[in-house]
N, C-alpha and C positions, 0 to 999 in steps of 0.2 A: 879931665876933671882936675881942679886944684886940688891942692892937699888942702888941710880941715885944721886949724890950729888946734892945741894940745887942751885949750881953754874953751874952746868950742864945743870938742867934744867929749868934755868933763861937762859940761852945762847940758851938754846933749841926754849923758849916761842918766844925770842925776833928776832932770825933768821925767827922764822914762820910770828909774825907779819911782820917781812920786808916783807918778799915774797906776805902778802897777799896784804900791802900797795902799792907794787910795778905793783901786780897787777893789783888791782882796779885804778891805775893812769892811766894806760897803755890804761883798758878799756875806762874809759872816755876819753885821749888821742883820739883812734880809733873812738870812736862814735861820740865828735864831728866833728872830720875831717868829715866823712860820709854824718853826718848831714849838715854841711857846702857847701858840693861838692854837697848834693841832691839840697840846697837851690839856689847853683849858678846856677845847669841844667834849676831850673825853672825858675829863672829870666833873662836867658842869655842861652836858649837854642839853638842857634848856634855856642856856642862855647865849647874847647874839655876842659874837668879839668880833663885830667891824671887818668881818669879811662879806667882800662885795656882792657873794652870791646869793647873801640873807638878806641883801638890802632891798 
């Protein structure tokens, strides 16, 4: 195996951190929504928040 210039995998580190920051945004993104839509079922549960299983 060659060795991996010093710029390579600086490019390497920093594409992974995106992905994981992108990630981890995504999930909180997701969970609060969830958590939001569980909170409105309980306080307004006669009405529909756009979950699939009321559709």
């Amino acid at each position: 195996m060659s060795p991996v210039s010093r710029r390579t995998l600086e490019w390497i580190y920093s594409a992974l951190l995106l992905g994981v920051v992108v990630l981890s945004w995504g999930y909180v993104i997701y969970a609060s929504t969830v958590a939001a839509r569980r909170q409105l079922g309980k306080e307004y549960p006669d009405q529909m928040f756009a979950r699939s299983e009321n559709l």
